[in-house]
C-alpha positions as CSV (number, residue, x, y, z in Angstrom):
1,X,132.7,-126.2,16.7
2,X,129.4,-125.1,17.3
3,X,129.8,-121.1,17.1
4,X,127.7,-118.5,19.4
5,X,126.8,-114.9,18.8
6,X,128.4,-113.2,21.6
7,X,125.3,-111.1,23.2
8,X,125.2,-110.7,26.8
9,X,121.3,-110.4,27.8
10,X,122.5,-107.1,28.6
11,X,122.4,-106.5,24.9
12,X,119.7,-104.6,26.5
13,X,120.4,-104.1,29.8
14,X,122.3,-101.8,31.2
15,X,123.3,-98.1,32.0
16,X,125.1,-95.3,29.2
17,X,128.7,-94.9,30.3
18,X,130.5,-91.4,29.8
19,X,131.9,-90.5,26.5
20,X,135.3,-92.5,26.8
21,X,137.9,-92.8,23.8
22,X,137.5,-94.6,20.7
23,X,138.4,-98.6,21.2
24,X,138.3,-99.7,17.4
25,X,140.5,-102.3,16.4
26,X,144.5,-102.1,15.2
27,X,145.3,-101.6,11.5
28,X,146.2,-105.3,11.4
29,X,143.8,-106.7,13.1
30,X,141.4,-104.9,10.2
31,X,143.2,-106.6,7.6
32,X,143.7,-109.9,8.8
33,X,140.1,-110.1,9.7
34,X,137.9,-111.5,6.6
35,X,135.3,-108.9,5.3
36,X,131.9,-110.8,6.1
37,X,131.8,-109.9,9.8
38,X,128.9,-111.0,11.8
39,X,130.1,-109.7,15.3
40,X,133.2,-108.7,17.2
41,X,133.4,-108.9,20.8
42,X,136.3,-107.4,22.2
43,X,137.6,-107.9,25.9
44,X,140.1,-106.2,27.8
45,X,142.6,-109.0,29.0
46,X,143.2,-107.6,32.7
47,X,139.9,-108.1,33.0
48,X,139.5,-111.2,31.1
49,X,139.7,-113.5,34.6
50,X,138.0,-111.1,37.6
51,X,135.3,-112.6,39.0
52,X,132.7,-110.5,38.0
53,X,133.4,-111.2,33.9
54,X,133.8,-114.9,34.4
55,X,129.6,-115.4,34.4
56,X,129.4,-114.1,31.2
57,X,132.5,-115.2,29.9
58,X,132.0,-119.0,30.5
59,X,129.0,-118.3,28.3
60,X,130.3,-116.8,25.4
61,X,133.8,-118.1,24.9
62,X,134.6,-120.9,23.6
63,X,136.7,-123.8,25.7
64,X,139.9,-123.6,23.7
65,X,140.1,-119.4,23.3
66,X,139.7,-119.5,27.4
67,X,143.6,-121.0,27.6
68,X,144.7,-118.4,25.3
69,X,147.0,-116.9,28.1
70,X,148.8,-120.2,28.3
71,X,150.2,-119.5,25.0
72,X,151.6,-115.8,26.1
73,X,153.2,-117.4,28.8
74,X,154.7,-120.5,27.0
75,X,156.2,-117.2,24.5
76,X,158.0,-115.4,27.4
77,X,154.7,-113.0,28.1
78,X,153.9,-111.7,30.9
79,X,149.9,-111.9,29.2
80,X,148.8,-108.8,32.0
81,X,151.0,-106.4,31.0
82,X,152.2,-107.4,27.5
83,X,148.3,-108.3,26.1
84,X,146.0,-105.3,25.6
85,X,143.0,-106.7,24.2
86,X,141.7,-109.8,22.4
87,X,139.3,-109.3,20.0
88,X,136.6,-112.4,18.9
89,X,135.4,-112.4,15.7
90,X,132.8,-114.9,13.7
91,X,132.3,-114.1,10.1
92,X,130.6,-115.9,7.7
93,X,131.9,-118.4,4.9
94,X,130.4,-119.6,1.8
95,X,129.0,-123.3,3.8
96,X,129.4,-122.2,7.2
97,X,130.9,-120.1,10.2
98,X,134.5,-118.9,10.8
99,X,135.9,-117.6,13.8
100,X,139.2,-115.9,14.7
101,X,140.7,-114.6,17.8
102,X,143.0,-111.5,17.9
103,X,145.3,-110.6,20.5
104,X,146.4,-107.0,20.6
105,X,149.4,-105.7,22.6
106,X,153.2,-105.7,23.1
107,X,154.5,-109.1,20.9
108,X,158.0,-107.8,20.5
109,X,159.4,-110.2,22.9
110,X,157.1,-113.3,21.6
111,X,159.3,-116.4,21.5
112,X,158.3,-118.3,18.6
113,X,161.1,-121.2,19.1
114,X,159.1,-122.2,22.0
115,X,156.6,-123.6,20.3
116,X,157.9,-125.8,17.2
117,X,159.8,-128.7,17.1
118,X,161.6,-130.2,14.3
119,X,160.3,-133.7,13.3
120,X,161.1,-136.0,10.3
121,X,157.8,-135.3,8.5
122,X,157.8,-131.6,9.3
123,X,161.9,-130.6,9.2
124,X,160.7,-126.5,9.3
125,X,157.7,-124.3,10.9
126,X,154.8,-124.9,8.8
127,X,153.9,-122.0,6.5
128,X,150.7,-120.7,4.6
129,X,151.8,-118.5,1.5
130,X,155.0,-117.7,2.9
131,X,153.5,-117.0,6.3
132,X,154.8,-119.2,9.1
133,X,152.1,-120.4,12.1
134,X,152.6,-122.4,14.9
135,X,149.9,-124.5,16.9
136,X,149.5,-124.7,20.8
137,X,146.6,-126.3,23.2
138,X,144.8,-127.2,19.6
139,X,145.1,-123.5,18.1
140,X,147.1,-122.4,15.6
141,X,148.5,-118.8,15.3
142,X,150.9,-116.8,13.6
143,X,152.4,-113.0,14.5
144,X,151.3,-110.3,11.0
145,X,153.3,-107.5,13.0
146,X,154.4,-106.6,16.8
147,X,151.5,-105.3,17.9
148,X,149.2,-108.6,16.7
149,X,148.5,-112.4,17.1
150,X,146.0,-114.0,15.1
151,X,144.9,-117.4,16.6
152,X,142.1,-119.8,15.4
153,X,141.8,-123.5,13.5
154,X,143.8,-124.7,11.0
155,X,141.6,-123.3,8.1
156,X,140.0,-120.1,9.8
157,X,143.9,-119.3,10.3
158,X,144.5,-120.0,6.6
159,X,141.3,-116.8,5.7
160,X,142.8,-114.9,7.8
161,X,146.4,-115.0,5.9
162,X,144.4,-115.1,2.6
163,X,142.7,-111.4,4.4
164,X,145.4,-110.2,4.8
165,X,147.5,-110.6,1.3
166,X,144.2,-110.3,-0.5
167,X,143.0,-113.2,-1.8
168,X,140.1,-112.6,-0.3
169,X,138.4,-109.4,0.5
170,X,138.9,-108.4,4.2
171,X,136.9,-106.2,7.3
172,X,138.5,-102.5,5.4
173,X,136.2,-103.4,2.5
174,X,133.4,-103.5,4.8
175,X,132.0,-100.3,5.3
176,X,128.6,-100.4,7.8
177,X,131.3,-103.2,10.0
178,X,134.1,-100.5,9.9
179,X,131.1,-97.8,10.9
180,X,130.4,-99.7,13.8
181,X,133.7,-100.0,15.1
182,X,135.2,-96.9,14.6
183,X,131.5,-95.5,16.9
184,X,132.7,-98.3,19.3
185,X,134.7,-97.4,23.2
186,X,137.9,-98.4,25.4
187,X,135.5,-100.2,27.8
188,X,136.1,-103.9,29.4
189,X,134.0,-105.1,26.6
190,X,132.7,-104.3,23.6
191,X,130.8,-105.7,20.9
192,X,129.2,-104.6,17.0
193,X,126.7,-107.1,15.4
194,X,125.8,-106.8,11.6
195,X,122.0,-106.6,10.5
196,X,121.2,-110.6,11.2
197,X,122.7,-110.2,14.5
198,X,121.0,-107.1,15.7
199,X,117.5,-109.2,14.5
200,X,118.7,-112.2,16.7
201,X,118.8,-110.2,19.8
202,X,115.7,-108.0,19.2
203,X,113.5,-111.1,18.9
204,X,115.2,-112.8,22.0
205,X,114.0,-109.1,23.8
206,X,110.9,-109.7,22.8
207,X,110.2,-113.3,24.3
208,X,106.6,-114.9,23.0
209,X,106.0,-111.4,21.1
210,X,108.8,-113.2,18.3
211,X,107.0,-111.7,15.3
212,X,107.2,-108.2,17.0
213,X,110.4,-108.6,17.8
214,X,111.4,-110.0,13.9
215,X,109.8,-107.3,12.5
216,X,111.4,-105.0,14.6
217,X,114.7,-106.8,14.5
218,X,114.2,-106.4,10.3
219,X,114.8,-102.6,10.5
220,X,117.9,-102.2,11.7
221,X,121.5,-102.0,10.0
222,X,123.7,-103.5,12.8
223,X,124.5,-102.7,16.8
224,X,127.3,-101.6,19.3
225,X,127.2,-102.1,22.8
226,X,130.1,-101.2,25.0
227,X,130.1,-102.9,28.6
228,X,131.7,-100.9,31.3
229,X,132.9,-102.4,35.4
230,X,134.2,-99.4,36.7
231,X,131.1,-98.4,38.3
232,X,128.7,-101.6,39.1
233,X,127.8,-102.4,35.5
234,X,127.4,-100.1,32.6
235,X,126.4,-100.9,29.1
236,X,124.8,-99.0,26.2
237,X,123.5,-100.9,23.3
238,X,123.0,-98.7,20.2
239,X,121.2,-99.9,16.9
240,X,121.6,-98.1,13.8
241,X,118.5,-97.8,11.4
242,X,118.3,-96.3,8.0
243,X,117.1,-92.7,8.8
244,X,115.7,-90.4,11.7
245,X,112.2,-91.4,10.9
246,X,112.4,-95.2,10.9
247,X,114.2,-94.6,14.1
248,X,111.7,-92.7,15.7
249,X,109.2,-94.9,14.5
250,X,111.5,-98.6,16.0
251,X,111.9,-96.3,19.5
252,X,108.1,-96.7,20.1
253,X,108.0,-100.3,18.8
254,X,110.5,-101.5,21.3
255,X,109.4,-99.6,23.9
256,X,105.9,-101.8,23.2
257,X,107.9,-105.2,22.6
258,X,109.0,-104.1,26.0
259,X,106.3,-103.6,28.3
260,X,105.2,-107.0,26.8
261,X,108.1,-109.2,27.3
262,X,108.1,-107.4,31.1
263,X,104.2,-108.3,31.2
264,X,104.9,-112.1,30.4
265,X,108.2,-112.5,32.3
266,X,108.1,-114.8,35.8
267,X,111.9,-114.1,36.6
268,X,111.5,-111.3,39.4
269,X,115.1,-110.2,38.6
270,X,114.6,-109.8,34.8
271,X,111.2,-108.0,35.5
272,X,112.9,-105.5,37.1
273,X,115.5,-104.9,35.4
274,X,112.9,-104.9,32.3
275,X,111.3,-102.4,34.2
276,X,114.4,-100.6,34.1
277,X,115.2,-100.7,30.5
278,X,114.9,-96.5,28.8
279,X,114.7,-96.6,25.1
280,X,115.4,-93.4,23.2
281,X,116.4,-92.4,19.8
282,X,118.3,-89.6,18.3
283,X,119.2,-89.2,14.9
284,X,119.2,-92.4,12.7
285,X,120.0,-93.9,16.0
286,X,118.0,-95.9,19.2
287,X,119.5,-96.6,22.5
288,X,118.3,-99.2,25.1
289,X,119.9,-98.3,28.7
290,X,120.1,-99.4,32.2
291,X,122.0,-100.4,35.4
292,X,122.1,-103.5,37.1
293,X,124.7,-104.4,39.6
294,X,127.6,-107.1,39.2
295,X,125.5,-109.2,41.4
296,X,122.5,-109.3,39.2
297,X,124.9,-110.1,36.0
298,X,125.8,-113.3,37.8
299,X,122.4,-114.7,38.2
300,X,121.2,-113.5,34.6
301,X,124.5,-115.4,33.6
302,X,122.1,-118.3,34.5
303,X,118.4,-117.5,33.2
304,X,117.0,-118.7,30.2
305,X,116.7,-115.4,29.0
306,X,120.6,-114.6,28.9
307,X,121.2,-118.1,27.4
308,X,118.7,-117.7,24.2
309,X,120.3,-114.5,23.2
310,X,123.9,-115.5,23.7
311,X,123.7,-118.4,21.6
C-alpha cells in the first residue's frame, strides 16, 4: 500500500472555529496505537459519507478503510448510531510505513461469530498472543475493549497487539504526539502531524519558494488542525515551535512564503483564498486561518495544489 499524509490543502486554509470540547482519542485507542506517530486524522462517522466530506475523503483514504461500515453492519451495527469516530493513523516502522484504523463507539453488541468460519486448516478464530482477530473485505481487526475496534493488515494488526501488551513501546510513551492530541477538538475532522509532517505541508504552501518553505517547515515541532462543517467550512491549523521568539520570528516568514506562493499562483480560486489566509502567533504557537465555502473545498479537492500536500 502506497501510504498518504492526510493534509487537506486546507492545512492552511480555512477559518478558527469557537473553543469546542476536547476530541483526543480513547484510553485504548492510545495504547493500541504504536508510539512512532506521524499523523492522526480523525473523522466523525455521521459525517464520514455527506457530500460535502466525500471531495476530500476520496483523496485521503484509502480504498479498503472506505468499506469499513460494511464490517459494522455484517456485526449487527447500526454504524450511524453505534460508531463515534474512526481515527487513521500512519506511524513509522523500522523499513517502512504502518497504518491502522480505529473505530471508536458503542461495540457491545459487535457479533464476532459473523465473521469466522471453521475450516480444516483453521478449526478456531486465529489469534495473535492470545488476542483473537478476524478478517473482512481484506482487513483484519480485533475488539481490545467495548468502546474500540482496531482494524488494519495482517502485520500492522499484529504492532498494534504488540502496543498494546508492550512489546513494543506505544502512542502514551510519546509525549509531543500526546501534546497534540490532548490540544486537539470534537470537530468533523481533525488531524496532528509530527515535525516531518508539519515540514511536508509548509513546503507544499510555499510552492516554487521550496527552500523557504523547508527552512521554514524545519522549525516547527508538529501541527493540529481541526476542520469544522457546521458553518460553511472552518479549519484552524496550529503549529507548535520551540519558544515565543522562534514563533514570532516563523509568523513573519510564512506570512512572506505567503504573499509569494499567492504572487506565482494561476488558480483564481486558490489566489483568493491565499489572499485570504491570516497568520498570527501567540505564545510558542502560529495559526494560519481562513474561510472558504463547501463549494470551493470541492474544486480544491481537484487542484494540483490540494493533491501535492495530501500525498
Amino acid at each position: 500500500m502506497k501510504f498518504r499524509y492526510y493534509v487537506l490543502l486546507a492545512a492552511a486554509l480555512l477559518l478558527p472555529s469557537p473553543r469546542l470540547s476536547a476530541a483526543n482519542l480513547g484510553s485504548e485507542a492510545r495504547i493500541v496505537l504504536p508510539s512512532g506517530i506521524q499523523q492522526i486524522l480523525s473523522v466523525r462517522y455521521a459525517r464520514l459519507h455527506d457530500p460535502e466530506l466525500q471531495p476530500m475523503l476520496a483523496q485521503v483514504l484509502p480504498a479498503q478503510f472506505q468499506s469499513v461500515g460494511a464490517i459494522f453492519r455484517r456485526g449487527g451495527l447500526n454504524p450511524r448510531s453505534d460508531v463515534r469516530r474512526l481515527d487513521f493513523a500512519v506511524y513509522s516502522l523500522p523499513h517502512g510505513l504502518g497504518m491502522l484504523v480505529i473505530a471508536e463507539g458503542n461495540f457491545q453488541n459487535f457479533q464476532l461469530n459473523r465473521f469466522f468460519h471453521k475450516t480444516p486448516r483453521q478449526p478456531r478464530p486465529p489469534q495473535y498472543h492470545g488476542v483473537r482477530y478476524d478478517s473482512s473485505n481484506g482487513l483484519d481487526f480485533f475488539l481490545p475493549d467495548n468502546a474500540t475496534m482496531v482494524l488494519g493488515s495482517y502485520s500492522n494488526i499484529r504492532h498494534a497487539v504488540d502496543a498494546e501488551q508492550g512489546v513494543i513501546p506505544n502512542l502514551d510513551s510519546n509525549s509531543s504526539m500526546n501534546d497534540l492530541v490532548a490540544g486537539t477538538q470534537d470537530t468533523d475532522v481533525w488531524s496532528v502531524l509530527n515535525a516531518a509532517g508539519t515540514r511536508n505541508v509548509i513546503t507544499s504552501l510555499a510552492g516554487a519558494n521550496g527552500k523557504m518553505g523547508n527552512l521554514l517547515g524545519r522549525q516547527f515541532r508538529g501541527s493540529r488542525y481541526t476542520l469544522d462543517f457546521s458553518n460553511g467550512v472552518q479549519l484552524n491549523l496550529e503549529l507548535v515551535a520551540q519558544d515565543d521568539l522562534t514563533a514570532a520570528s516563523l509568523s513573519t516568514g510564512l506570512r512572506a512564503a505567503l504573499l509569494y506562493r499567492q504572487a506565482q499562483e494561476s488558480n483564481p480560486l486558490v489566489k483568493q483564498l491565499l489572499n485570504q489566509v491570516e497568520v498570527d502567533n501567540s505564545g510558542s504557537h502560529v495559526f494560519l486561518q481562513v474561510s472558504s465555502t463547501e463549494g470551493q473545498l470541492a474544486q480544491l479537492a481537484r487542484n494540483p495544489l490540494f493533491k501535492s500536500i495530501i500525498r
